[in-house]
N, CA, C and O atoms as a GROMACS GRO file, in nm:
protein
  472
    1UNK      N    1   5.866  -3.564 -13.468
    1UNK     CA    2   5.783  -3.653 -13.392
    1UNK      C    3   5.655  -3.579 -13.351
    1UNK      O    4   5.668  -3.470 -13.295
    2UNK      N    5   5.529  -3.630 -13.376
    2UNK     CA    6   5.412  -3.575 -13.421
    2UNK      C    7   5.323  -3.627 -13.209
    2UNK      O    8   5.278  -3.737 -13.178
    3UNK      N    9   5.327  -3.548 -13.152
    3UNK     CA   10   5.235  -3.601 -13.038
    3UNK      C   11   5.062  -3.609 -13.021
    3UNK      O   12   4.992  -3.511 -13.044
    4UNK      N   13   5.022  -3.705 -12.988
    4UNK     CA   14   4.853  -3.695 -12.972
    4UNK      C   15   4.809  -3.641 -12.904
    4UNK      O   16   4.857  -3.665 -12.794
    5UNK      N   17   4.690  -3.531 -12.902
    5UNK     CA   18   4.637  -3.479 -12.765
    5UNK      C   19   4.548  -3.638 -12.740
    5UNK      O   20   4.553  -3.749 -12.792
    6UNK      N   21   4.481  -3.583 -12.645
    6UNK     CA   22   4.412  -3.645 -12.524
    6UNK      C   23   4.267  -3.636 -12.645
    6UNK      O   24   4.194  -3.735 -12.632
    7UNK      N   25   4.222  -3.541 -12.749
    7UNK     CA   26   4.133  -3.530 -12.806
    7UNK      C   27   4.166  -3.605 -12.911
    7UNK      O   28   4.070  -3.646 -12.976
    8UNK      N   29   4.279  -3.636 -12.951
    8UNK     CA   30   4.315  -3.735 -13.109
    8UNK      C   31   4.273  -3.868 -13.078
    8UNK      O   32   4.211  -3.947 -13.150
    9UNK      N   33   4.329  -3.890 -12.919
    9UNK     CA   34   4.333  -4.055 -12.864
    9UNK      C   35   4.195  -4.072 -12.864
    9UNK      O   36   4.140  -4.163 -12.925
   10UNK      N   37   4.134  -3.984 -12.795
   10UNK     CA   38   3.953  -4.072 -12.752
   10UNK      C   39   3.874  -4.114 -12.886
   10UNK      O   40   3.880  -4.042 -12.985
   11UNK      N   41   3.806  -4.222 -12.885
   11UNK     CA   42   3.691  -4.304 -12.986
   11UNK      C   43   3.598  -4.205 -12.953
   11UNK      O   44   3.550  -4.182 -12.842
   12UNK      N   45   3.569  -4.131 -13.097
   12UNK     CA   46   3.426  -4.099 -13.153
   12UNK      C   47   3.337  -4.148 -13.100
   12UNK      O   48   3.338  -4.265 -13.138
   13UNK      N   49   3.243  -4.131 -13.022
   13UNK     CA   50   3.101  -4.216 -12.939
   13UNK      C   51   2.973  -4.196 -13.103
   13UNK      O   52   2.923  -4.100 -13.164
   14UNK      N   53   2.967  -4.360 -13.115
   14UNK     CA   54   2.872  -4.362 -13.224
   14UNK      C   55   2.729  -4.288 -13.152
   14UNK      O   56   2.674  -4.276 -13.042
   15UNK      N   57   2.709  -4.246 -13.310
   15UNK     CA   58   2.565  -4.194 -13.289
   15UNK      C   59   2.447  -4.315 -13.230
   15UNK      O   60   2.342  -4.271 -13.183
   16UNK      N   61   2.471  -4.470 -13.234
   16UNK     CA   62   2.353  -4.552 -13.213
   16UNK      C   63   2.376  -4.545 -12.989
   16UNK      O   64   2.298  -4.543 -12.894
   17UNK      N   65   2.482  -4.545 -13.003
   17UNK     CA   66   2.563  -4.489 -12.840
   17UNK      C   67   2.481  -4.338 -12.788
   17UNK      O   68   2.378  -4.322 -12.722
   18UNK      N   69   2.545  -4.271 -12.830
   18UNK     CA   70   2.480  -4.115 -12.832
   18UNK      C   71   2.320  -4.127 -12.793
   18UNK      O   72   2.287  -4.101 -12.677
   19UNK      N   73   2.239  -4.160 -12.872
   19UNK     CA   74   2.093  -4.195 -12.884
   19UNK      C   75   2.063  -4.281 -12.717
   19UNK      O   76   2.008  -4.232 -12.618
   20UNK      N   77   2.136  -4.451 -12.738
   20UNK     CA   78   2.079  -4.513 -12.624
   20UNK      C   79   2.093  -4.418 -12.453
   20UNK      O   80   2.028  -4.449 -12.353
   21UNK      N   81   2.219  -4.272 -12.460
   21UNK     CA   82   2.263  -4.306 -12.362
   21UNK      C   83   2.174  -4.176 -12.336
   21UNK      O   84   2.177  -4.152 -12.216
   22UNK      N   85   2.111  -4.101 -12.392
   22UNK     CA   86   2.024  -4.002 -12.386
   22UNK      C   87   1.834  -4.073 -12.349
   22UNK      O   88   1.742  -4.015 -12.291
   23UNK      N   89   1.838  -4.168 -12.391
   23UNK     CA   90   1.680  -4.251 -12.362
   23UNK      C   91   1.706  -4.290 -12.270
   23UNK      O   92   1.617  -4.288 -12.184
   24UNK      N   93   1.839  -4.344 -12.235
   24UNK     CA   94   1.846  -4.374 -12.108
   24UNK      C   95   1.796  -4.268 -11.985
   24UNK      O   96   1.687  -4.247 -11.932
   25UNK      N   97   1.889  -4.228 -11.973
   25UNK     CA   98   1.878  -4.114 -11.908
   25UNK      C   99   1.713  -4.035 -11.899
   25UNK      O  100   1.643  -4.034 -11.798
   26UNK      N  101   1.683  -3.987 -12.004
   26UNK     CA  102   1.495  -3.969 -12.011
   26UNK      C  103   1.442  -4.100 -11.931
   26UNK      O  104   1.360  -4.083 -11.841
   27UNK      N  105   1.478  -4.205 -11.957
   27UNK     CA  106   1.384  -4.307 -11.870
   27UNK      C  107   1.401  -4.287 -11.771
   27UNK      O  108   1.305  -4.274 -11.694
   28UNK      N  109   1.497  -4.278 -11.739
   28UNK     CA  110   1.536  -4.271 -11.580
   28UNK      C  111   1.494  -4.215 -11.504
   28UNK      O  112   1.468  -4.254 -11.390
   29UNK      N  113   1.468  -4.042 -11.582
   29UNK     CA  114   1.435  -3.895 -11.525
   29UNK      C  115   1.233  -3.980 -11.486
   29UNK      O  116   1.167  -3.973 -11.382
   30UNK      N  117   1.200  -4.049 -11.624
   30UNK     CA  118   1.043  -4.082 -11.675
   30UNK      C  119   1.019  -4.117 -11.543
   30UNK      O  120   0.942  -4.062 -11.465
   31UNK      N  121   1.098  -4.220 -11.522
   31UNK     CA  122   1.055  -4.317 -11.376
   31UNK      C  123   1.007  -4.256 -11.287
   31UNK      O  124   0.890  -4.220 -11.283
   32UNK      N  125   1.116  -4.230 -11.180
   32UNK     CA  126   1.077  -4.098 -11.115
   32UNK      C  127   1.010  -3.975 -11.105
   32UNK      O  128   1.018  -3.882 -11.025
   33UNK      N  129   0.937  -4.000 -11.215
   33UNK     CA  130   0.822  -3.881 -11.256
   33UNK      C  131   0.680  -3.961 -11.260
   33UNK      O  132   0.584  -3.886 -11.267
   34UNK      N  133   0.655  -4.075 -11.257
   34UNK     CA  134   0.594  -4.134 -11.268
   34UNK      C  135   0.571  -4.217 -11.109
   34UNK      O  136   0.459  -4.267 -11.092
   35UNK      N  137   0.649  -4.229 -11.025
   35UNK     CA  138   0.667  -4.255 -10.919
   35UNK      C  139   0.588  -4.136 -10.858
   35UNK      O  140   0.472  -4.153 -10.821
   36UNK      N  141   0.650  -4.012 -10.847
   36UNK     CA  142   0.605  -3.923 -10.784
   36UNK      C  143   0.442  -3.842 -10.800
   36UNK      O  144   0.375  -3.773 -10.722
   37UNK      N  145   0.421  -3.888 -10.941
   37UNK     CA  146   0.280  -3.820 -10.986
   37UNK      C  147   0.171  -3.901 -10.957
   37UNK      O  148   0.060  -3.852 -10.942
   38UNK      N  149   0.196  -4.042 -10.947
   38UNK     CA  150   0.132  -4.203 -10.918
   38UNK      C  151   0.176  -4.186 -10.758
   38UNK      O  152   0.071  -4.204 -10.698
   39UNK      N  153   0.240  -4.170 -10.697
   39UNK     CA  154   0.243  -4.236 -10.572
   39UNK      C  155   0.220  -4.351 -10.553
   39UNK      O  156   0.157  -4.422 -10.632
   40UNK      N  157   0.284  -4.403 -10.401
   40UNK     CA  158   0.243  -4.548 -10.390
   40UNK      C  159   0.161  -4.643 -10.370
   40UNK      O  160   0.173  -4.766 -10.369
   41UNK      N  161   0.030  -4.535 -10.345
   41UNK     CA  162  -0.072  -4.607 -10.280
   41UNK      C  163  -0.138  -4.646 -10.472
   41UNK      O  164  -0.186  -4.756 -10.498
   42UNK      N  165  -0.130  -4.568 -10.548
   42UNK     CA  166  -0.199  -4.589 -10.700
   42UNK      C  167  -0.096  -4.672 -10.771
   42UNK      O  168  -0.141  -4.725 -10.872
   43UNK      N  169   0.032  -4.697 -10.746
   43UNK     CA  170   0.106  -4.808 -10.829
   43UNK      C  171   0.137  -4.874 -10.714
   43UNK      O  172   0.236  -4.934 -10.756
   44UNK      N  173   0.125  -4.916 -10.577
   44UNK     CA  174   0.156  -5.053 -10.505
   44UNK      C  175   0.317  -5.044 -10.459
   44UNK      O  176   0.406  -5.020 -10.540
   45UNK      N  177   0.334  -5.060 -10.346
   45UNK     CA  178   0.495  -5.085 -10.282
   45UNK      C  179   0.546  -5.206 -10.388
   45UNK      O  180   0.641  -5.230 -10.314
   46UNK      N  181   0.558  -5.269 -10.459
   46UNK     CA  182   0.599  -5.362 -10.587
   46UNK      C  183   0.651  -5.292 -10.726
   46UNK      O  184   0.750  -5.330 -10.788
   47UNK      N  185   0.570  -5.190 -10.763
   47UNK     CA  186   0.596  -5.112 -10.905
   47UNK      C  187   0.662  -4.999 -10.825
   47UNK      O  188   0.749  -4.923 -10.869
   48UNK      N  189   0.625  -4.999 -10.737
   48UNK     CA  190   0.725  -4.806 -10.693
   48UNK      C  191   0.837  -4.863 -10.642
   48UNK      O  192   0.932  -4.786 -10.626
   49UNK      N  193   0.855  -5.020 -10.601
   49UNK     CA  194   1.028  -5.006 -10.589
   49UNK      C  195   1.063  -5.028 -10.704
   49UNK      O  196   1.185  -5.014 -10.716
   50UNK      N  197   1.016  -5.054 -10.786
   50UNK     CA  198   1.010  -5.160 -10.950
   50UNK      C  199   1.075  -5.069 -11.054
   50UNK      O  200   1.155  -5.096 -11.144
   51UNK      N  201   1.011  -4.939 -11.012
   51UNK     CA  202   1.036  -4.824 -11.113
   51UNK      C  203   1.141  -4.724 -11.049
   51UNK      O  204   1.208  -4.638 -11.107
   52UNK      N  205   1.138  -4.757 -10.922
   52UNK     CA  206   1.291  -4.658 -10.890
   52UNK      C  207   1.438  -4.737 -10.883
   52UNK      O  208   1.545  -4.677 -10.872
   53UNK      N  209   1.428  -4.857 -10.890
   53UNK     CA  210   1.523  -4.968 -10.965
   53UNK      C  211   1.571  -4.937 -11.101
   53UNK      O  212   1.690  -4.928 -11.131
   54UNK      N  213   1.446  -4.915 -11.206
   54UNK     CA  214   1.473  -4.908 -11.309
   54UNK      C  215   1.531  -4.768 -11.358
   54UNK      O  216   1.610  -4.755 -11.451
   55UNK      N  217   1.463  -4.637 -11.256
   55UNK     CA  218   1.541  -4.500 -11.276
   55UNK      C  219   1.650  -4.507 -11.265
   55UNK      O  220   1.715  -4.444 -11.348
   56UNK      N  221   1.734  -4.592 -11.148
   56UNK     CA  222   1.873  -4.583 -11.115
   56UNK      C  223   1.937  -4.641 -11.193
   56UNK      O  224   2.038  -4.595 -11.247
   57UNK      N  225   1.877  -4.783 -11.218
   57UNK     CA  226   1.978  -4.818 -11.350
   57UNK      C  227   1.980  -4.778 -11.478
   57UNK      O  228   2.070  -4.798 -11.560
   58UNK      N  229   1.866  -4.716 -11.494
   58UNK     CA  230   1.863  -4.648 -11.612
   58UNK      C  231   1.912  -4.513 -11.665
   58UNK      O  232   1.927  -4.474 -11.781
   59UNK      N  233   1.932  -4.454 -11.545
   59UNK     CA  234   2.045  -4.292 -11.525
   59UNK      C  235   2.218  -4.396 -11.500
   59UNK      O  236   2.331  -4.367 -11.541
   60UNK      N  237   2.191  -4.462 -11.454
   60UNK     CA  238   2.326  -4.504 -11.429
   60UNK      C  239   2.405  -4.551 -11.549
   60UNK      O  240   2.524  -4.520 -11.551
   61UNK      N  241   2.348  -4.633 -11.663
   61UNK     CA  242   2.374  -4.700 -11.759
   61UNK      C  243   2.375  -4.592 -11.870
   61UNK      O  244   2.462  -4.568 -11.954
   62UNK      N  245   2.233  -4.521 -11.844
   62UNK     CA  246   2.284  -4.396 -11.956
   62UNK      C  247   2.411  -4.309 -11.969
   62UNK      O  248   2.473  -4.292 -12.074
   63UNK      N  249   2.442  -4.256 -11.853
   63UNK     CA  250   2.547  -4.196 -11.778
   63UNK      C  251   2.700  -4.264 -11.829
   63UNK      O  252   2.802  -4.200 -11.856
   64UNK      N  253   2.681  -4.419 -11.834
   64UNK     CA  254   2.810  -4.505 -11.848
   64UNK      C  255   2.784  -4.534 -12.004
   64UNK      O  256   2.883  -4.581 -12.060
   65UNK      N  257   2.724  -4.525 -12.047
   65UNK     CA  258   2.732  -4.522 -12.240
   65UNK      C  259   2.776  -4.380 -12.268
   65UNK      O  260   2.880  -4.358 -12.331
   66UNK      N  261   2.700  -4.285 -12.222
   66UNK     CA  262   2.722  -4.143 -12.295
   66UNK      C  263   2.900  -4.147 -12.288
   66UNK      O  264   2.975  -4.119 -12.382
   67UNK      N  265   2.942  -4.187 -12.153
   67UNK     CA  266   3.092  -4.242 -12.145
   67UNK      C  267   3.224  -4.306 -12.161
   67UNK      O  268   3.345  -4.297 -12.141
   68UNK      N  269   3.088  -4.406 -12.230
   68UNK     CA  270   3.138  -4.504 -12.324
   68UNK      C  271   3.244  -4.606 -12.221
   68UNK      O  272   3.366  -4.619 -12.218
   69UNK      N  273   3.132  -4.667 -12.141
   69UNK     CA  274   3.215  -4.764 -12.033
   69UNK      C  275   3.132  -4.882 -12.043
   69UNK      O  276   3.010  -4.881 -12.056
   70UNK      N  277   3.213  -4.992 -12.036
   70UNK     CA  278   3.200  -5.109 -12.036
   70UNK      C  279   3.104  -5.140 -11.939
   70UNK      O  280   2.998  -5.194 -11.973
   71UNK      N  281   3.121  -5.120 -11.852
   71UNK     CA  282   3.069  -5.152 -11.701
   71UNK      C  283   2.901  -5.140 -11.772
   71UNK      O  284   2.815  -5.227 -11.762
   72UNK      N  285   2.890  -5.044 -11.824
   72UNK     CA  286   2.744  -5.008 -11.843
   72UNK      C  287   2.669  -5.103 -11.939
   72UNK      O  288   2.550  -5.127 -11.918
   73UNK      N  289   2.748  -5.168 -12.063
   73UNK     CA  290   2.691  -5.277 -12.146
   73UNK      C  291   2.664  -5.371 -12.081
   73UNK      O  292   2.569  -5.440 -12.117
   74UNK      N  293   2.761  -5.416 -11.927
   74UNK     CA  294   2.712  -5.515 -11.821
   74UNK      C  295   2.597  -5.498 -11.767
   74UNK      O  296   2.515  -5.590 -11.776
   75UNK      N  297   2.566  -5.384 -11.702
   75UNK     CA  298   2.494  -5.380 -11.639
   75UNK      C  299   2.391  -5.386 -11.682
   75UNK      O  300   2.310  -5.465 -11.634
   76UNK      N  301   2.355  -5.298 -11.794
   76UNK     CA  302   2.232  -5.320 -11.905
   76UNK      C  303   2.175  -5.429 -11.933
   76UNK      O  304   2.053  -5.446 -11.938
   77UNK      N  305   2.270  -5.519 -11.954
   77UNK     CA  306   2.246  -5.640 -11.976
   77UNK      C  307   2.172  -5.742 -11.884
   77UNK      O  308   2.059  -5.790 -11.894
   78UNK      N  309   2.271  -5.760 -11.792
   78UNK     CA  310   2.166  -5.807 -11.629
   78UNK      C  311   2.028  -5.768 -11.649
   78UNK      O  312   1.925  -5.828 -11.681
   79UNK      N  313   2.070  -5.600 -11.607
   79UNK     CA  314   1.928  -5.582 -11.561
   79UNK      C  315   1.834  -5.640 -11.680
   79UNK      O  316   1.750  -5.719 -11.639
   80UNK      N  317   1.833  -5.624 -11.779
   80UNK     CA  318   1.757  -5.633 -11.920
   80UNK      C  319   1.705  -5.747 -11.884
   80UNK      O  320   1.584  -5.761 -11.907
   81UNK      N  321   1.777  -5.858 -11.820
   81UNK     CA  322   1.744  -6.001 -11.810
   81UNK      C  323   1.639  -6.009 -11.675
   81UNK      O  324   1.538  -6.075 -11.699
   82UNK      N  325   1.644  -5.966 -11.573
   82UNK     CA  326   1.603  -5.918 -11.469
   82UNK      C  327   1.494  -5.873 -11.479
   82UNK      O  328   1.412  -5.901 -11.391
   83UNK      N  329   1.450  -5.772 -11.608
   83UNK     CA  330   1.371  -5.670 -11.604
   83UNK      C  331   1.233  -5.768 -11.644
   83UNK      O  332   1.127  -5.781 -11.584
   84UNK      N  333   1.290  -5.842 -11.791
   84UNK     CA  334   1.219  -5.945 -11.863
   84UNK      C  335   1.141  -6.048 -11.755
   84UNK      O  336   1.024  -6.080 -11.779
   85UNK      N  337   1.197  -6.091 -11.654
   85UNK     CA  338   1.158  -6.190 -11.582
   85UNK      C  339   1.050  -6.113 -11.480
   85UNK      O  340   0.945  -6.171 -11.452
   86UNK      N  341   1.077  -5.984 -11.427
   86UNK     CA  342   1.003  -5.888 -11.351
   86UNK      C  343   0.874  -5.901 -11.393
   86UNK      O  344   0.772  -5.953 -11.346
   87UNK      N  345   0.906  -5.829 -11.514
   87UNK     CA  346   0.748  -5.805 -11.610
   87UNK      C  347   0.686  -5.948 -11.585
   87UNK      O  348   0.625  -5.970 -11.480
   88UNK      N  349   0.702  -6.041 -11.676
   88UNK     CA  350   0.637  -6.187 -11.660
   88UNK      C  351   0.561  -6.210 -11.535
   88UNK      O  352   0.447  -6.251 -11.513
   89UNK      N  353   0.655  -6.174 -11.464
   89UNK     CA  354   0.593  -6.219 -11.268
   89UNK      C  355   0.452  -6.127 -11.268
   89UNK      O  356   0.340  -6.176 -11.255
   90UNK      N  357   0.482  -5.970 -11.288
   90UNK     CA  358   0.351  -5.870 -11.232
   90UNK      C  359   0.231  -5.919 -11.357
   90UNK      O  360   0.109  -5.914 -11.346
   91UNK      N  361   0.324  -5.972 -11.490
   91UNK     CA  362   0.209  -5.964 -11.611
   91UNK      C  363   0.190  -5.872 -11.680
   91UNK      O  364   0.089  -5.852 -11.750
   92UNK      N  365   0.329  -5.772 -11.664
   92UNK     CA  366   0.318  -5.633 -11.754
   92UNK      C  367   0.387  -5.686 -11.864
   92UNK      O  368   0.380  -5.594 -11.946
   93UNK      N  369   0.471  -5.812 -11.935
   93UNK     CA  370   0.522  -5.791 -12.008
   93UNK      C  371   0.482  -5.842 -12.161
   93UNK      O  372   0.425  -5.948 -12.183
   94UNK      N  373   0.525  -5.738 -12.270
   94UNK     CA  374   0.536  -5.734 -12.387
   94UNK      C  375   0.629  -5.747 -12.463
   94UNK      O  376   0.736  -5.732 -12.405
   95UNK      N  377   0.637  -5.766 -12.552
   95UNK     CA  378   0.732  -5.824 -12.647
   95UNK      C  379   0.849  -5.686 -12.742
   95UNK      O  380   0.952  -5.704 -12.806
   96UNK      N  381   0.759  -5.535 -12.704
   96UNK     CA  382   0.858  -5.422 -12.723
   96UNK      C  383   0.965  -5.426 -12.612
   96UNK      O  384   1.081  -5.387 -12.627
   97UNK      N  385   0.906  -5.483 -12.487
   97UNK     CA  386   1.018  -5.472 -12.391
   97UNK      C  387   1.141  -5.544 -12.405
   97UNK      O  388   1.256  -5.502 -12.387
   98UNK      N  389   1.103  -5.661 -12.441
   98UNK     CA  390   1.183  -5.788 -12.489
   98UNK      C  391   1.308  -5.714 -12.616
   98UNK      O  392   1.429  -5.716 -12.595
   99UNK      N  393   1.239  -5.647 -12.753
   99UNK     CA  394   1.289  -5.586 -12.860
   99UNK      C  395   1.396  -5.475 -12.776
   99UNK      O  396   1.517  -5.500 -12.768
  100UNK      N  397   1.329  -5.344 -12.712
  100UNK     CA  398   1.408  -5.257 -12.718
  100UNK      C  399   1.536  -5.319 -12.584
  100UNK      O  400   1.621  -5.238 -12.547
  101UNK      N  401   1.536  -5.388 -12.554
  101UNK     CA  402   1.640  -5.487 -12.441
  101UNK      C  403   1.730  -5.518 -12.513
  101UNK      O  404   1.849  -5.484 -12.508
  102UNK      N  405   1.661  -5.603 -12.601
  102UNK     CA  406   1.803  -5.662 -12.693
  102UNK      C  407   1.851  -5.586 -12.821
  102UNK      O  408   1.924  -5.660 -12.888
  103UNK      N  409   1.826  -5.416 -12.899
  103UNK     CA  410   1.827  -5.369 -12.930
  103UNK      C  411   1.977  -5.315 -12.868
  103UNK      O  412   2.086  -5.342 -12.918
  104UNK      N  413   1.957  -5.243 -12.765
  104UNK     CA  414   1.991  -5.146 -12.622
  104UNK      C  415   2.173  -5.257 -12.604
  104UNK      O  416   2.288  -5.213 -12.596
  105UNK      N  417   2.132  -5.376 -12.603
  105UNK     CA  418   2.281  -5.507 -12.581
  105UNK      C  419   2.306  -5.494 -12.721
  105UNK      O  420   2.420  -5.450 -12.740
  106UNK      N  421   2.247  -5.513 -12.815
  106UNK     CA  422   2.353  -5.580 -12.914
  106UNK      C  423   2.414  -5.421 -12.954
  106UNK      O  424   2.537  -5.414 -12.949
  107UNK      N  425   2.366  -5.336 -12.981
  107UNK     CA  426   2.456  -5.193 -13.006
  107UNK      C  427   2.566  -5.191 -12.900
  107UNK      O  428   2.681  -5.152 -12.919
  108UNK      N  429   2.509  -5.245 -12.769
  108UNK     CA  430   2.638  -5.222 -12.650
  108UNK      C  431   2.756  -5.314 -12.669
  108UNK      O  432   2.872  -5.285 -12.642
  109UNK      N  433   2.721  -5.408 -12.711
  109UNK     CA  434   2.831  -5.530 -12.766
  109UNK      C  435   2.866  -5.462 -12.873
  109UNK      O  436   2.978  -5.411 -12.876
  110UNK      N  437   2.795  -5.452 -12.960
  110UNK     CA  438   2.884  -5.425 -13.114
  110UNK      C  439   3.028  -5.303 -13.110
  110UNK      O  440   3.133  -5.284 -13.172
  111UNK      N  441   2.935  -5.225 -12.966
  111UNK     CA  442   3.060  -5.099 -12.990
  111UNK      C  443   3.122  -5.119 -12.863
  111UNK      O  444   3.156  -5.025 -12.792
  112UNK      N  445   3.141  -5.257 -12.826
  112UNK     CA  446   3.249  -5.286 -12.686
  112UNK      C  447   3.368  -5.234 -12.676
  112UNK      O  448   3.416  -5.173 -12.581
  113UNK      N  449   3.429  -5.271 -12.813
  113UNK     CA  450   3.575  -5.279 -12.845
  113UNK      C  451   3.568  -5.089 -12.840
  113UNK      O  452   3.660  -5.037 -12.776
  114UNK      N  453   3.541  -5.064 -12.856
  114UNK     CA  454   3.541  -4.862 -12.865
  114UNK      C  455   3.551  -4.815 -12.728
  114UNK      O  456   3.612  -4.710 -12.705
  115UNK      N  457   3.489  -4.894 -12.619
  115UNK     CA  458   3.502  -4.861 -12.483
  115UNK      C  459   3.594  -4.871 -12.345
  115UNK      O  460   3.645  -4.982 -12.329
  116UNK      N  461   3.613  -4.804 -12.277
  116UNK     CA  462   3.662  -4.841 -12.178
  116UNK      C  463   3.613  -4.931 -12.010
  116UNK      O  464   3.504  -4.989 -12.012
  117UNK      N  465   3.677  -4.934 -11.909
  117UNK     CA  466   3.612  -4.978 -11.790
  117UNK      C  467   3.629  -4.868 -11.727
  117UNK      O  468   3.565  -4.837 -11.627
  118UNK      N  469   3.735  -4.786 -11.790
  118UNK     CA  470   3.761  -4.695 -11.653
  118UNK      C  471   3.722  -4.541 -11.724
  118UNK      O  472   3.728  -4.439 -11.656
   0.00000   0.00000   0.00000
């Protein structure tokens, strides 16, 4: 009788996983670098809460892919929807934002079944 380690059981984290959960994470770090070099008086109390929203969820979500947790394809998702409607309101938005959103979900869906919640 042949036993599994703990390294046989875990799912391989795809490379399209690997990638999102590392940009993530850079965005996240971006934000907050961009917050701090801009200050609030040059991006407005609106974009500086706007962009430290988007650091947190964007370290947070990276953090939960590199992990390969469910929770994080949720959350991505929301926010993604959230984010889309944001932009529209200030008038920042473009149609890469729109792309790399639903790019970012459908890889998170496709590799659901590979993930956990916990």
């Amino acid at each position: 009788m042949k036993f599994m380690t703990n390294e046989a059981m875990k799912t391989k984290r795809p490379s399209s996983i690997t990638l999102i959960s590392v940009f993530g994470i850079y965005n996240g770090l971006l934000s907050f670098y961009f917050i701090f070099r801009d200050g609030i008086q040059r991006l407005g109390p609106m974009n500086t809460l706007f962009f430290g929203l988007v650091g947190i969820v964007f370290l947070v979500c990276g953090i939960g892919f590199w992990l390969m947790k469910k929770w994080a394809v949720h959350i991505y998702a929301i926010f993604a929807i959230i984010d889309q409607i944001f932009l529209l309101v200030i008038g920042r938005w473009n149609i890469m934002a729109l792309v790399f959103s639903a790019i970012v979900v459908y890889l998170g869906y496709k590799h659901f079944s590979k993930m956990s919640y916990r």
